[in-house]
ROZAVEX-556348 format. One line per 5 residues: number of its first residue (from 1); for each residue x, y, z of N, C-alpha, C, CB. Coordinates in Angstrom, 2 decimals, always signed. Glycine has a CB too. Example, Ala and Ser with C-alpha at 12.3 -4.5 7.8 and 13.67 -1.06 7.14 Angstrom:
<recs>
1> +13.19,-5.69,+7.80,+12.30,-4.50,+7.80,+13.20,-3.30,+7.80,+11.31,-4.47,+9.05; +12.85,-2.25,+7.08,+13.67,-1.06,+7.14,+12.90,+0.03,+7.87,+14.08,-0.60,+5.72 $
</recs>
This chain:
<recs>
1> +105.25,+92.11,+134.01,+106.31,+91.21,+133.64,+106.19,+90.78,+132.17,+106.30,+90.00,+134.54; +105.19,+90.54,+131.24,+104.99,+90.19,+130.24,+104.85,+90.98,+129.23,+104.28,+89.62,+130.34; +104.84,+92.74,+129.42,+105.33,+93.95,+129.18,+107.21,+93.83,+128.92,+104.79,+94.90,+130.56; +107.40,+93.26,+130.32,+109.06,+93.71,+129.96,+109.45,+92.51,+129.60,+110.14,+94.36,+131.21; +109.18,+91.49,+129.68,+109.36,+89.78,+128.29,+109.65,+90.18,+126.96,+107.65,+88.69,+127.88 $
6> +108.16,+90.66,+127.01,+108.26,+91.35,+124.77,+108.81,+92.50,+124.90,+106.46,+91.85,+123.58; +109.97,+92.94,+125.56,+110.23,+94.31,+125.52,+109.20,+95.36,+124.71,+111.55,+94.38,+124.96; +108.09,+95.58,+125.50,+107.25,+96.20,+125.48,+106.81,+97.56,+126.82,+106.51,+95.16,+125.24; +107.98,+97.52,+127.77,+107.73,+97.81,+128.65,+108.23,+99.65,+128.39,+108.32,+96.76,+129.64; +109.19,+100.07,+127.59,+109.44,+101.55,+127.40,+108.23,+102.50,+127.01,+110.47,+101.69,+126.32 $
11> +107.73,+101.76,+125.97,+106.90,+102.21,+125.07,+105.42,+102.47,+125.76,+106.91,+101.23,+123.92; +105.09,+101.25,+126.36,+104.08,+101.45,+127.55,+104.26,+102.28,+128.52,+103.87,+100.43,+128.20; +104.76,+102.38,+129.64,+105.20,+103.36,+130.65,+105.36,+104.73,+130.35,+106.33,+103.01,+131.12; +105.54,+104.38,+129.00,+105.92,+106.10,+128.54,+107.43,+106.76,+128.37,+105.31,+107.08,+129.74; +108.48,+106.18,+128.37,+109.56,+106.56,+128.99,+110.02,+106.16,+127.30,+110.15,+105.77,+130.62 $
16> +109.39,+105.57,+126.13,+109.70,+106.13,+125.19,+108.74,+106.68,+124.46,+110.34,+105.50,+124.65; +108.69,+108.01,+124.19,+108.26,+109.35,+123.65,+107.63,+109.06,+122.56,+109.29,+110.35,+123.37; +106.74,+109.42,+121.95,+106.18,+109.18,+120.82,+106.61,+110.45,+119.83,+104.65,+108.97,+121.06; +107.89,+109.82,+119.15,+108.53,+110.93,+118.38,+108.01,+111.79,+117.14,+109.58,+110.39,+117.95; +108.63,+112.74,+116.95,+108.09,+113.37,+116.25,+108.18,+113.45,+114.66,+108.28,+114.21,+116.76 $
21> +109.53,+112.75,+114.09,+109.87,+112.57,+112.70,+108.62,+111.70,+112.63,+111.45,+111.92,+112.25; +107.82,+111.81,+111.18,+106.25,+111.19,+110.61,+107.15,+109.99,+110.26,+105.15,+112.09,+109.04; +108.34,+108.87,+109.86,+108.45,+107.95,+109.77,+108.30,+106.83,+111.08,+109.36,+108.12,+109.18; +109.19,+107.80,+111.89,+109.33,+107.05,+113.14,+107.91,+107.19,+113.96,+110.65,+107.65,+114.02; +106.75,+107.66,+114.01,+105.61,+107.94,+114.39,+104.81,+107.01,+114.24,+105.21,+108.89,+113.94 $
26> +104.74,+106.30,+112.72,+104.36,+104.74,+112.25,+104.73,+103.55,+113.04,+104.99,+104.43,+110.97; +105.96,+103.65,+113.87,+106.31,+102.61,+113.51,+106.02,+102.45,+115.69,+108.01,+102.49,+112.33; +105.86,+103.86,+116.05,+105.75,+103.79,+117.14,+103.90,+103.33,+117.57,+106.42,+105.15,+117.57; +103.32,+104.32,+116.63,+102.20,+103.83,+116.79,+101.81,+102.52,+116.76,+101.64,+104.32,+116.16; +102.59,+101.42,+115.72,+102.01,+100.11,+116.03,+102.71,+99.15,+116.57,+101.55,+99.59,+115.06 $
31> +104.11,+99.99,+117.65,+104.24,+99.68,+118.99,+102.55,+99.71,+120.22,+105.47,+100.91,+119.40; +102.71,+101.25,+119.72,+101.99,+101.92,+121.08,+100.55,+100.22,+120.88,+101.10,+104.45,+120.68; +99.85,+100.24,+119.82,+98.61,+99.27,+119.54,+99.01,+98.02,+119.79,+98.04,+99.28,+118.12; +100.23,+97.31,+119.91,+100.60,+96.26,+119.73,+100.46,+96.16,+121.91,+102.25,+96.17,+118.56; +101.15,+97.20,+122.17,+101.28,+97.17,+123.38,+99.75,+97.47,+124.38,+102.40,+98.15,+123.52 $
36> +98.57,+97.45,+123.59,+97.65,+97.95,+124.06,+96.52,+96.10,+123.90,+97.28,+99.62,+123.09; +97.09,+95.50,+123.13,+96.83,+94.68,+122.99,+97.36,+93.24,+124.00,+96.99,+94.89,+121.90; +98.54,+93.60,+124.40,+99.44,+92.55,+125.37,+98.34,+93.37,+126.82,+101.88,+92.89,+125.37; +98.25,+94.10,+126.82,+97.44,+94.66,+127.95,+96.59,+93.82,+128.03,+96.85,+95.97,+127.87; +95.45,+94.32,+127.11,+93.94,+93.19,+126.88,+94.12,+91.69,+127.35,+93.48,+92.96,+125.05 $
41> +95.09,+91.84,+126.52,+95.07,+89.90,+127.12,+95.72,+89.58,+128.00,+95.59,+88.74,+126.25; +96.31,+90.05,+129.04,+96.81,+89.98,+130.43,+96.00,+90.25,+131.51,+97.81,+90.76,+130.59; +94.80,+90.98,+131.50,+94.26,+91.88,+132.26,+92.97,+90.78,+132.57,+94.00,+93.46,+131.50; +92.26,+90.90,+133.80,+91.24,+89.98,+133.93,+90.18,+91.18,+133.09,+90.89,+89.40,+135.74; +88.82,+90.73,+132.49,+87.93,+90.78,+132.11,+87.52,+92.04,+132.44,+87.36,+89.87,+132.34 $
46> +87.43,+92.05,+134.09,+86.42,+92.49,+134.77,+87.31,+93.95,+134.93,+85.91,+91.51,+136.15; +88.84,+93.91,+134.29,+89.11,+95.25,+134.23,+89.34,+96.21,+132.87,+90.17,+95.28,+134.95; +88.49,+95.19,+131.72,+88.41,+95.78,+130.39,+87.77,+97.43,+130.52,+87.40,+94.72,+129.41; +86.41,+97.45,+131.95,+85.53,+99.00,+131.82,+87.15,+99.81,+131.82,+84.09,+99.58,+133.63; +88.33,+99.47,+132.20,+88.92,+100.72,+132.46,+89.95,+100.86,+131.76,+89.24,+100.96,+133.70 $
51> +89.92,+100.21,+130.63,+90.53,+99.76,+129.43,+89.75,+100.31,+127.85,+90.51,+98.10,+129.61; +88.52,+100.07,+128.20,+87.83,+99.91,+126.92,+88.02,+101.02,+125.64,+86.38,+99.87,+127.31; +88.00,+102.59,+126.65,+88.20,+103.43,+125.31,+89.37,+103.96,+124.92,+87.45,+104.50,+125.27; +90.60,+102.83,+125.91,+91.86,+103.66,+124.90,+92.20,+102.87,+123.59,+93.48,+103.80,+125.79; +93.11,+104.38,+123.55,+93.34,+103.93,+121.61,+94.89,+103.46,+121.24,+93.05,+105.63,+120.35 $
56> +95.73,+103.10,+122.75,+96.61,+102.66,+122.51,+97.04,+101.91,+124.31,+97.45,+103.80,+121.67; +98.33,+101.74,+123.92,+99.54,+100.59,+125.61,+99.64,+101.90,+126.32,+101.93,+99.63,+125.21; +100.13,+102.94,+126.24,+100.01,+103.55,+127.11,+98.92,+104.72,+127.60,+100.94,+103.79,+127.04; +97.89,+104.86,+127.06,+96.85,+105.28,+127.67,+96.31,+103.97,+128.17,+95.96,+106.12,+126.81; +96.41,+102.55,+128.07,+96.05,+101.68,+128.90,+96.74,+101.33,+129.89,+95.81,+100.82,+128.42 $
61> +97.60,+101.61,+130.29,+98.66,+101.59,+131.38,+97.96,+102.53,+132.28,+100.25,+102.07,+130.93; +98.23,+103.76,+131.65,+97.93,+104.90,+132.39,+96.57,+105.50,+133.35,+98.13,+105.64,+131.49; +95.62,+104.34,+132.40,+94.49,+104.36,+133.02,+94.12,+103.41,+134.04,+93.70,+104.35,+132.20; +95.18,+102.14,+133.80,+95.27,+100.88,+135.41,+96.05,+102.08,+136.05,+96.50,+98.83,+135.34; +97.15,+102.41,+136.06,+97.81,+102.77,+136.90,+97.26,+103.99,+137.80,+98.88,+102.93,+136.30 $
66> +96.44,+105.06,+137.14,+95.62,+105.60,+137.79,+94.45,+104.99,+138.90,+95.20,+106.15,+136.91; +93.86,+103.63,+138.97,+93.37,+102.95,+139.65,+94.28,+102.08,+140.57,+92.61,+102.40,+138.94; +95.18,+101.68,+140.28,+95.95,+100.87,+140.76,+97.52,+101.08,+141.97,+96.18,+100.40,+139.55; +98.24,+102.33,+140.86,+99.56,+102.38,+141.46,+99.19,+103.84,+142.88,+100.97,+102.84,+139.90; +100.15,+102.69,+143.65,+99.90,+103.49,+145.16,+101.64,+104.18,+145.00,+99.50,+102.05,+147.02 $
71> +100.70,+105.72,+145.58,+101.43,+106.76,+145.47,+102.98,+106.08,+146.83,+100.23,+108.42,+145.90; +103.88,+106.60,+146.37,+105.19,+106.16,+147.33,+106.44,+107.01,+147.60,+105.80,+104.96,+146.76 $
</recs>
């Protein structure tokens, strides 16, 4: 919910692309970090181990959601 507040929620999920023009790439990347950061500080503590070595919001998504989201 605090993903889709800061409209942060495309960029995380993945459903916006990390494009390929080198201007627009900048500006996504410090989406993608910005969004990796609203993670961190939402997340209890004790689930930073599965957090710790990404380098952006949606490899941190991707790596709760791999623990987390039940297949449906």
């Amino acid at each position: 919910m605090v993903l889709r507040r800061m409209d942060a929620w495309e960029v995380t999920c993945g459903e916006e692309q990390k494009p390929t023009d080198a201007k627009e790439v900048v500006t996504w990347n410090k989406k993608s970090t910005d969004r990796l950061t609203l993670i961190g500080l939402t997340v209890e503590t004790s689930q930073y181990t599965y957090i710790r070595l990404c380098k952006n919001g949606p490899k941190a998504y991707a790596a709760l959601a791999a623990i987390y989201k039940k297949p449906s």
